[in-house]
N, C-alpha and C positions, 0 to 999 in steps of 0.2 A: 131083600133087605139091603139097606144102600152101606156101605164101605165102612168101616171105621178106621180115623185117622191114626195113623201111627208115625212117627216122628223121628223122622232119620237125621242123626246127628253129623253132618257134614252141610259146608259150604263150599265145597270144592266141586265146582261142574261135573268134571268129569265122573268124578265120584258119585254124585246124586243122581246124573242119570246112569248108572251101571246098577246103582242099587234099586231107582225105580222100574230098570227092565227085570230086576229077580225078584221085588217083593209084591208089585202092585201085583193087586188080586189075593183071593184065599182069604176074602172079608177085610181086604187093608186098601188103603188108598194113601201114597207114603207124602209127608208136608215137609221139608224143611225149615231150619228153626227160622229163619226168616218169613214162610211164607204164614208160620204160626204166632209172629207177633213180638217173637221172643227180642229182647234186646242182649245186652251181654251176659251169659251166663257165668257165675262164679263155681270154677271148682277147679282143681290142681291136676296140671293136663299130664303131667310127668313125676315120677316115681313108681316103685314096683315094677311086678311084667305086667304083658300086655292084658292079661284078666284084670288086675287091679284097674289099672288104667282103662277101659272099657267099663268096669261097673262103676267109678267114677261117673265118668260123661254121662251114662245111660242115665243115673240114678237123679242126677243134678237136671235136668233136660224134663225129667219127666216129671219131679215136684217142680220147677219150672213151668212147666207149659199144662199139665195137669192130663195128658195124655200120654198112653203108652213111648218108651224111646226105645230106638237101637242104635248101639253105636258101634263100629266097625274099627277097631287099632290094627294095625298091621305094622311089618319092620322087617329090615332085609339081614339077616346076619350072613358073616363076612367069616369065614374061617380064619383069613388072611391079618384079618384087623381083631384080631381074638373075641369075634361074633358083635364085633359093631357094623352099622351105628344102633343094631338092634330097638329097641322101643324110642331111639332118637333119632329114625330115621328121617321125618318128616323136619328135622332142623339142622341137618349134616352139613350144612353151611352157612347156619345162624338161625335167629330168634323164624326171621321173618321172610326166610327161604322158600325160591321157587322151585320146584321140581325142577326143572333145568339147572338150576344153581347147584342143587342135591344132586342129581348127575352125573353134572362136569365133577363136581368136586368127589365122587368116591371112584370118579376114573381116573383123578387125579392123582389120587391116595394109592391106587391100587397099580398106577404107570412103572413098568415093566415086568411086574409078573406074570408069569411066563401058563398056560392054560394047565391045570390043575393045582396052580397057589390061587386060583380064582374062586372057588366053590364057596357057595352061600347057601341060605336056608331062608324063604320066605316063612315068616308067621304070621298068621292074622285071626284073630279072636271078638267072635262077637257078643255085647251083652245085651238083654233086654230086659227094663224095667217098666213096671207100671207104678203108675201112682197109690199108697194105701198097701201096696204088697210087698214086705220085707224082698223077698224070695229071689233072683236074679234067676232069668233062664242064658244061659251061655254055649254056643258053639266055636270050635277052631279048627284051624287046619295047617298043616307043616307042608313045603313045597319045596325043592332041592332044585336048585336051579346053577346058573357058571352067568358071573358079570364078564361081558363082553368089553372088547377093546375099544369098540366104538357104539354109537347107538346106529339102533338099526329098527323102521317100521315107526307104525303112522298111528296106532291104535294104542288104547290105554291111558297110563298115567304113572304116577308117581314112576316109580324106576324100573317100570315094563322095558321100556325102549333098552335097558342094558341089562337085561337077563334074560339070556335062553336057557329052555328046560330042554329034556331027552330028546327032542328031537330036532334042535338046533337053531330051532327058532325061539327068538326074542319073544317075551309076551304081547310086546307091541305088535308084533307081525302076524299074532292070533288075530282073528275074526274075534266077535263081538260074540255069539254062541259058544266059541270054542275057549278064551278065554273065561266066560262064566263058570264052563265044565273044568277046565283044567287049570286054572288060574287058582292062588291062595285064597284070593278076595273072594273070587264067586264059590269059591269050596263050603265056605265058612258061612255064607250068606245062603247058598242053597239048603245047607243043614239046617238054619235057622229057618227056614219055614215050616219046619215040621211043629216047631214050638209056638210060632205065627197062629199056624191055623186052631190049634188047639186053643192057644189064648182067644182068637177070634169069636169062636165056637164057647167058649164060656162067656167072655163079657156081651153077646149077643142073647145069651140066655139068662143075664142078670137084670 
């Protein structure tokens, strides 16, 4: 039985392929809103936590495109910065911030604190909608991580490169495997295929 599209909400490379190495398969074949056609999607990318913000995008994407969505929010809280940039991580240095820009600038905020005023808390929560179904399926996951003085490692995205977890390495300096297992993004994302395959496994039998 050939794949059904399901519609990962991201434009960020790095991102779509980390999500296409955790989701494709289990009856899915994953499109970006670009390669489905989609032009600008209207919906309010910020307010609430990151569940709100998730069944936003997912819900929007998917009466949009008219196939199942998932959308992935994550956000780094900062104990130091009283648990920011949290659900604003993705613009910690404006509208139309790069991850490099986002960064430098929470390394900049955080210049001279000294190692235990550093500790953070990754969150990342996923939602998934279909078209025609009130219902929201959602997974999350919490990661305790220490932003580092400088970046460090070659791997990832958004602010892997300055946070290491328990064992002192950066998320960026995880492998692509290792990362998925222990990382917040692939926590969140892995969980979500249990709800993947179940969705799969009914709209295959409708």
């Amino acid at each position: 039985m050939a794949p059904l599209n399901l519609l990962i909400v991201s434009s960020h490379p790095e991102e779509v392929r980390e999500m296409r190495m955790l989701l494709d398969g289990d009856g899915w074949a994953c499109v970006t809103p670009a390669e489905a056609g989609l032009a600008d999607v209207t919906y309010q990318p910020f307010g609430g936590g990151y569940r709100e913000m998730a069944a936003r995008r997912a819900r929007a994407h998917a009466d949009a495109a008219g196939l199942p969505a998932l959308s992935l929010v994550s956000g780094l809280e900062v104990y130091q910065l009283d648990k920011g940039p949290g659900t604003r991580s993705t613009v910690l240095a404006g509208p139309n911030a790069t991850d490099a820009e986002n960064r430098s600038r929470l390394l900049q905020m955080l210049k001279g604190a000294p190692p235990g005023q550093r500790i953070a808390l990754f969150q990342g929560t996923v939602a998934i909608a279909v078209p025609g179904d009130d219902a929201l399926r959602y997974t999350s996951s919490t990661l305790e991580c220490e932003v580092t003085v400088t970046e460090r490692g070659e791997g990832g995205f958004d602010y892997d490169a300055v946070t290491q977890i328990v064992d002192r390495r950066t998320l960026a300096e995880l492998t692509d495997e290792e990362r998925s297992r222990l990382g917040h993004r692939g926590m969140a994302l892995r969980a979500a295929r249990k709800h993947l395959a179940e969705l799969a496994h009914r709209l295959q039998r409708s």
